[in-house]
Biotite code that builds the C-alpha atoms (Angstrom):
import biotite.structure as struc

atoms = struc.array([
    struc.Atom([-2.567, -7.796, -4.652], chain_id="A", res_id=1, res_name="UNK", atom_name="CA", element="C"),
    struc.Atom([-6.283, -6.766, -4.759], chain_id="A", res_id=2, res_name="UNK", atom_name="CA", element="C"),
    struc.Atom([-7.934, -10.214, -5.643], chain_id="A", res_id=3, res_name="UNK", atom_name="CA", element="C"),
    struc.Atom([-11.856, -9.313, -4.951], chain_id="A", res_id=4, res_name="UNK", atom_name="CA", element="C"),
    struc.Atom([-14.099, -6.924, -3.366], chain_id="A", res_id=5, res_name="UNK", atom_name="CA", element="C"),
    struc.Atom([-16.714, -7.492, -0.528], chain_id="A", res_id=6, res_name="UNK", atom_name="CA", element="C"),
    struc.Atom([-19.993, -5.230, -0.680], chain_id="A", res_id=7, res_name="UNK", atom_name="CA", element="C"),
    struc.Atom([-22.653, -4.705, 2.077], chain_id="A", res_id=8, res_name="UNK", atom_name="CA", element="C"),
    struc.Atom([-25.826, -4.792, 2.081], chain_id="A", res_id=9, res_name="UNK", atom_name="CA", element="C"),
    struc.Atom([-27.709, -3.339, 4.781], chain_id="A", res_id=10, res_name="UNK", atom_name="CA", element="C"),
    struc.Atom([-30.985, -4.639, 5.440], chain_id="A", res_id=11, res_name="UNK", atom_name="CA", element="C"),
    struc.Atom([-34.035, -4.255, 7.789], chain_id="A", res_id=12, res_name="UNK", atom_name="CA", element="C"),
    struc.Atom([-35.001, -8.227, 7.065], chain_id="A", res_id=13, res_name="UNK", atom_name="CA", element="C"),
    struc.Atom([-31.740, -9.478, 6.603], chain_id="A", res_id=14, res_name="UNK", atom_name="CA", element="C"),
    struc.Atom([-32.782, -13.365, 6.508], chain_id="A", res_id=15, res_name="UNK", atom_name="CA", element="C"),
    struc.Atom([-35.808, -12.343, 3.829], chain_id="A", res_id=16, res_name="UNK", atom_name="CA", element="C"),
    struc.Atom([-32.939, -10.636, 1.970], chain_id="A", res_id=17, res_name="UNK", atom_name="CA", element="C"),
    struc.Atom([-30.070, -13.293, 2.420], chain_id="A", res_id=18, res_name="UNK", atom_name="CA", element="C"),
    struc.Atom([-33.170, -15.680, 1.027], chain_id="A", res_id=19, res_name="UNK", atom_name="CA", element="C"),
    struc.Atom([-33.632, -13.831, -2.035], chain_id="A", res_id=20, res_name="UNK", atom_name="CA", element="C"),
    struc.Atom([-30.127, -14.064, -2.930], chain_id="A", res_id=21, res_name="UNK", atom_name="CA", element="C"),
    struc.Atom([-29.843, -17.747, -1.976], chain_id="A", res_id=22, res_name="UNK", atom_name="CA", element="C"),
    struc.Atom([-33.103, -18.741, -3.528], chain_id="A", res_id=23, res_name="UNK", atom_name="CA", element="C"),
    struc.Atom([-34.642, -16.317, -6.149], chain_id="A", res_id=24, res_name="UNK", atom_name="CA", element="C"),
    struc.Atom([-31.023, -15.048, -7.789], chain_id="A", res_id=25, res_name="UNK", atom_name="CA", element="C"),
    struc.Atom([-29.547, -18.799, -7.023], chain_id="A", res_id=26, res_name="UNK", atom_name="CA", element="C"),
    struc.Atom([-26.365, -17.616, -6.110], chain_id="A", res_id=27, res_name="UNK", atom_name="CA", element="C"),
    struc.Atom([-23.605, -19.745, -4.815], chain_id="A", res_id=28, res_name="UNK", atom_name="CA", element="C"),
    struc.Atom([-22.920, -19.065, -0.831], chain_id="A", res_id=29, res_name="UNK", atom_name="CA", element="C"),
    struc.Atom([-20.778, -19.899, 2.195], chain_id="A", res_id=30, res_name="UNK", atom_name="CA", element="C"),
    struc.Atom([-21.731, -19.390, 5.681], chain_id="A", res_id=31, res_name="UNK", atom_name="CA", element="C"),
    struc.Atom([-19.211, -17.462, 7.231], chain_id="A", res_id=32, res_name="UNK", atom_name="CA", element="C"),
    struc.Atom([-20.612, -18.771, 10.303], chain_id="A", res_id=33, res_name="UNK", atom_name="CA", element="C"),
    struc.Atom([-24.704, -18.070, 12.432], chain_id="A", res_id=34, res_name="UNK", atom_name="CA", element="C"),
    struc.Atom([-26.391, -18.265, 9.064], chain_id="A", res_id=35, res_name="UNK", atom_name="CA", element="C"),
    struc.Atom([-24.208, -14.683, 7.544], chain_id="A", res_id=36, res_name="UNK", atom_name="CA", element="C"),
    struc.Atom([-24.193, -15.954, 4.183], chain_id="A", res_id=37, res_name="UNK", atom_name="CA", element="C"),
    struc.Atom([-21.817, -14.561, 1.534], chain_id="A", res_id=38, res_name="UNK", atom_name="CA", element="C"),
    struc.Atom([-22.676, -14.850, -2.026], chain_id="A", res_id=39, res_name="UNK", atom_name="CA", element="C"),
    struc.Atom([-20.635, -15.052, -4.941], chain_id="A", res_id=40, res_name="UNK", atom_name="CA", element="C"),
    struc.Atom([-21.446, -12.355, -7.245], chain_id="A", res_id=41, res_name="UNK", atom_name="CA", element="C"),
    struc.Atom([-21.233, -12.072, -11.475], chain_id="A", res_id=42, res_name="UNK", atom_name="CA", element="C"),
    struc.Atom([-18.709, -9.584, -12.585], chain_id="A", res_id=43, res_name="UNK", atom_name="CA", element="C"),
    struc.Atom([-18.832, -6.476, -11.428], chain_id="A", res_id=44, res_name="UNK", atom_name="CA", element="C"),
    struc.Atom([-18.544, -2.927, -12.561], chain_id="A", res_id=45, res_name="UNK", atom_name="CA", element="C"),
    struc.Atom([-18.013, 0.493, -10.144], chain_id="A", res_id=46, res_name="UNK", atom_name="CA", element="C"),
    struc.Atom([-19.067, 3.341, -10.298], chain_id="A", res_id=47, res_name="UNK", atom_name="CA", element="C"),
    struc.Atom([-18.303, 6.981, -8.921], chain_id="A", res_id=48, res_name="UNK", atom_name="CA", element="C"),
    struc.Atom([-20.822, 9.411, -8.779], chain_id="A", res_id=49, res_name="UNK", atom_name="CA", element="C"),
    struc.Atom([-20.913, 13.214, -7.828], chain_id="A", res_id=50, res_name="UNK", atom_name="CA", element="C"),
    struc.Atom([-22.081, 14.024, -4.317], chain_id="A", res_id=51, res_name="UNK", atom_name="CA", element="C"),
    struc.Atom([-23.148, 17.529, -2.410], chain_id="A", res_id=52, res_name="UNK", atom_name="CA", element="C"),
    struc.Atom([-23.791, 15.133, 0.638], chain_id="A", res_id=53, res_name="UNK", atom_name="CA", element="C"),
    struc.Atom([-21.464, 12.793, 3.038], chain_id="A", res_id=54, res_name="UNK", atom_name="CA", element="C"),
    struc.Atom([-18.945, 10.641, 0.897], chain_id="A", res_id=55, res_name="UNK", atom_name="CA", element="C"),
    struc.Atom([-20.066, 7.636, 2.076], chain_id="A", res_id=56, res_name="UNK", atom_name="CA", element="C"),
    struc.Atom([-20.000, 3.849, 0.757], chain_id="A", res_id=57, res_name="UNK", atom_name="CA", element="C"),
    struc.Atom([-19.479, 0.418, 2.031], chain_id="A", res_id=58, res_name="UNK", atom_name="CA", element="C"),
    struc.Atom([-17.157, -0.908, -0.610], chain_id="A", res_id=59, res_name="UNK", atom_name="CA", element="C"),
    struc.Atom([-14.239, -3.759, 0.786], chain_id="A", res_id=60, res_name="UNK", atom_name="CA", element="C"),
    struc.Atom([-11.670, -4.893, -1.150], chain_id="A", res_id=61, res_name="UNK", atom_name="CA", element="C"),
    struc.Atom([-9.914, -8.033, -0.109], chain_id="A", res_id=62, res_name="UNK", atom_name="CA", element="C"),
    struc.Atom([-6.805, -9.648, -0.557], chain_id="A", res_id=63, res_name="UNK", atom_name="CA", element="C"),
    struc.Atom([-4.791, -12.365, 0.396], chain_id="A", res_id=64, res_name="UNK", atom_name="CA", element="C"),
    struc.Atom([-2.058, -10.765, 2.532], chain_id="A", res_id=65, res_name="UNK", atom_name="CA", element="C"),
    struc.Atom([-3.313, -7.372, 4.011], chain_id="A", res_id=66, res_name="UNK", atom_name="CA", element="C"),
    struc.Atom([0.423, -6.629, 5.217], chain_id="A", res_id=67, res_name="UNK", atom_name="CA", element="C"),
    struc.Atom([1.701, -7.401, 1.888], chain_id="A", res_id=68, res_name="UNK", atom_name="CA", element="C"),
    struc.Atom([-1.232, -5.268, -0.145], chain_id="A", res_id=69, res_name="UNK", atom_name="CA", element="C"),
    struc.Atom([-0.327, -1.927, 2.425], chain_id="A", res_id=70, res_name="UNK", atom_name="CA", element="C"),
    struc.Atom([2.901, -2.153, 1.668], chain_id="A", res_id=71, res_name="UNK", atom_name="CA", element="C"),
    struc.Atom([2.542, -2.282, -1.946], chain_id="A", res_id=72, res_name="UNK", atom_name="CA", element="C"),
    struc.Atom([-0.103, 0.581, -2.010], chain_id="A", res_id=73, res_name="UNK", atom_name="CA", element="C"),
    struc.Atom([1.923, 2.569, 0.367], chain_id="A", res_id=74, res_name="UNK", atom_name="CA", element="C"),
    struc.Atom([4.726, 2.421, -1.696], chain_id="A", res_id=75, res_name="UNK", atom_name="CA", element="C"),
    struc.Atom([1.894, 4.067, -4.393], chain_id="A", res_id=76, res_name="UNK", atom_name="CA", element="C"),
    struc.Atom([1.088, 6.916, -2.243], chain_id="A", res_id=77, res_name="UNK", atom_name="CA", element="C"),
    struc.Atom([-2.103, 5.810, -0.508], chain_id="A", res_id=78, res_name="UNK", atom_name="CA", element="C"),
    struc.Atom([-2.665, 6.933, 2.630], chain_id="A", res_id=79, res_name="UNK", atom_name="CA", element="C"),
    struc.Atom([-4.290, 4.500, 4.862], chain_id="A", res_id=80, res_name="UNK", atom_name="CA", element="C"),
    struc.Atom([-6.609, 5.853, 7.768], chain_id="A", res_id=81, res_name="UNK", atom_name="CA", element="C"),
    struc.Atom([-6.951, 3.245, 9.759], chain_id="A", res_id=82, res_name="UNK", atom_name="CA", element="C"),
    struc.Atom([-4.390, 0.754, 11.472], chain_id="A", res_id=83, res_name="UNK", atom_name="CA", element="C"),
    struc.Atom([-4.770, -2.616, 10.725], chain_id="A", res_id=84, res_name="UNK", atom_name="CA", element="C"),
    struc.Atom([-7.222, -4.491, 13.075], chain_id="A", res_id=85, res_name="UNK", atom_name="CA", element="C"),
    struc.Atom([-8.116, -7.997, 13.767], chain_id="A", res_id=86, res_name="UNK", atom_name="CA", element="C"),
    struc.Atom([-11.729, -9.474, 13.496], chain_id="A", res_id=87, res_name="UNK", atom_name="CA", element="C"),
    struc.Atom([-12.767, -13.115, 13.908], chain_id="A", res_id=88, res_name="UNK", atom_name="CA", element="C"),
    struc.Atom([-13.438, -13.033, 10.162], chain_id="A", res_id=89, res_name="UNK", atom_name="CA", element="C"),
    struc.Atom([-10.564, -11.437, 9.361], chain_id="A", res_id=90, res_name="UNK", atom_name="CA", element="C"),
    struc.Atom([-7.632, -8.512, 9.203], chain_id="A", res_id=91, res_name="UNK", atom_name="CA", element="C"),
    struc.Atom([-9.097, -5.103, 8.200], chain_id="A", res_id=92, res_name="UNK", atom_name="CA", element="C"),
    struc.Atom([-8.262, -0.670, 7.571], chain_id="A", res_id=93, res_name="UNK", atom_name="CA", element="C"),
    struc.Atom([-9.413, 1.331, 5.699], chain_id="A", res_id=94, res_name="UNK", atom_name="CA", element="C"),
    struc.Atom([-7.706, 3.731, 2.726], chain_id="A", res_id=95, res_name="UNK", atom_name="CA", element="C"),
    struc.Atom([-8.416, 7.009, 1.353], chain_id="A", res_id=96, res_name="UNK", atom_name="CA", element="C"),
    struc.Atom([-9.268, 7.520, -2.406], chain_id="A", res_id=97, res_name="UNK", atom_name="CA", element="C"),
    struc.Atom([-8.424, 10.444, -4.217], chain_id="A", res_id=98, res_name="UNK", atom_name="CA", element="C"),
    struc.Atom([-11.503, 12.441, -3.549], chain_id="A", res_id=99, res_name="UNK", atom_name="CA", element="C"),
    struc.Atom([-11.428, 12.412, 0.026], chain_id="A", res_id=100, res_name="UNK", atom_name="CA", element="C"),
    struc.Atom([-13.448, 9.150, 0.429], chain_id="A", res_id=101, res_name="UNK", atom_name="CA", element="C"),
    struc.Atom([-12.740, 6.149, 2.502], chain_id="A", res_id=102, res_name="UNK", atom_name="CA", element="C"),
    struc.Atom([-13.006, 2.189, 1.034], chain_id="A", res_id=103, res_name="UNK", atom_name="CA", element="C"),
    struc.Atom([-12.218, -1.017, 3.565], chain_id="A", res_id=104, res_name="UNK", atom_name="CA", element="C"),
    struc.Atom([-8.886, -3.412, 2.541], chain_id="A", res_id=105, res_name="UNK", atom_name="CA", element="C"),
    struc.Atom([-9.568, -6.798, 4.085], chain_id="A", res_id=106, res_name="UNK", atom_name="CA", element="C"),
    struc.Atom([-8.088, -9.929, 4.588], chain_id="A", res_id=107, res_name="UNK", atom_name="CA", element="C"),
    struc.Atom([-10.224, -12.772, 4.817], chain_id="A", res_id=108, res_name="UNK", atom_name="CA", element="C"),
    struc.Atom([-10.137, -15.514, 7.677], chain_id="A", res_id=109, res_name="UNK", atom_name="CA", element="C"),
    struc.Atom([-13.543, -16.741, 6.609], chain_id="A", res_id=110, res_name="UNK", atom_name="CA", element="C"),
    struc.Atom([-14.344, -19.419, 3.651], chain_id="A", res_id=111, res_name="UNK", atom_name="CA", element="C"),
    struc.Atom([-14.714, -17.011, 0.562], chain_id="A", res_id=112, res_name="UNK", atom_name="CA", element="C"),
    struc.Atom([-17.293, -17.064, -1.698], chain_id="A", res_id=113, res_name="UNK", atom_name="CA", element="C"),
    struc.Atom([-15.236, -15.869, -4.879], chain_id="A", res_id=114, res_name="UNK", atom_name="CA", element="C"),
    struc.Atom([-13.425, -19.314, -4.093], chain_id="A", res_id=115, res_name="UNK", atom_name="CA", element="C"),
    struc.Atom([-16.558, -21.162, -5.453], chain_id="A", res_id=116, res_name="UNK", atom_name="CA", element="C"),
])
């Protein structure tokens, strides 16, 4: 089912940033294609915090067989808000969480980092 998540970083210097990563933090990378590196991350935690403002976040979570995961989440209750749509790097929606906000499900059709 849901084998990994993707986050986003937005950046105003992305190459400065995606440098940082690569060559201050050290962490292992692919190029998923032009130079957009994707780094493996350490363990990671979540967290949900209270908001008076737009429910916003850029949170992916991927898996192996997006057809497959909907299915099995559907089956759960979760509403998905998005159809499924197709992206050179890879099969995408989006589902609804409990409190109204929205996180991306994503199947990969780039080299993945957690695979390092």
């Amino acid at each position: 089912m849901i084998n990994g998540g993707h986050v986003i970083i937005y950046s105003r210097d992305a190459e400065a940033d995606r440098a940082f990563f690569r060559d201050v933090l050290e962490y292992p990378h692919v190029d998923a294609g032009g130079g957009w590196l994707i780094f493996k991350l350490p363990p990671t935690e979540v967290a949900v915090h209270p908001t008076d403002g737009p429910e916003t976040q850029e949170l992916y979570l991927m898996c192996d067989d997006v057809d497959a995961t909907m299915t099995n989440l559907a089956a759960k209750g979760v509403e998905f808000t998005r159809p499924v749509t197709e992206a050179r790097w890879g099969r995408l929606t989006r589902l609804r969480l409990p409190g109204g906000g929205e996180v991306g499900l994503y199947e990969p059709r780039h080299e993945r980092a957690t695979d390092l």
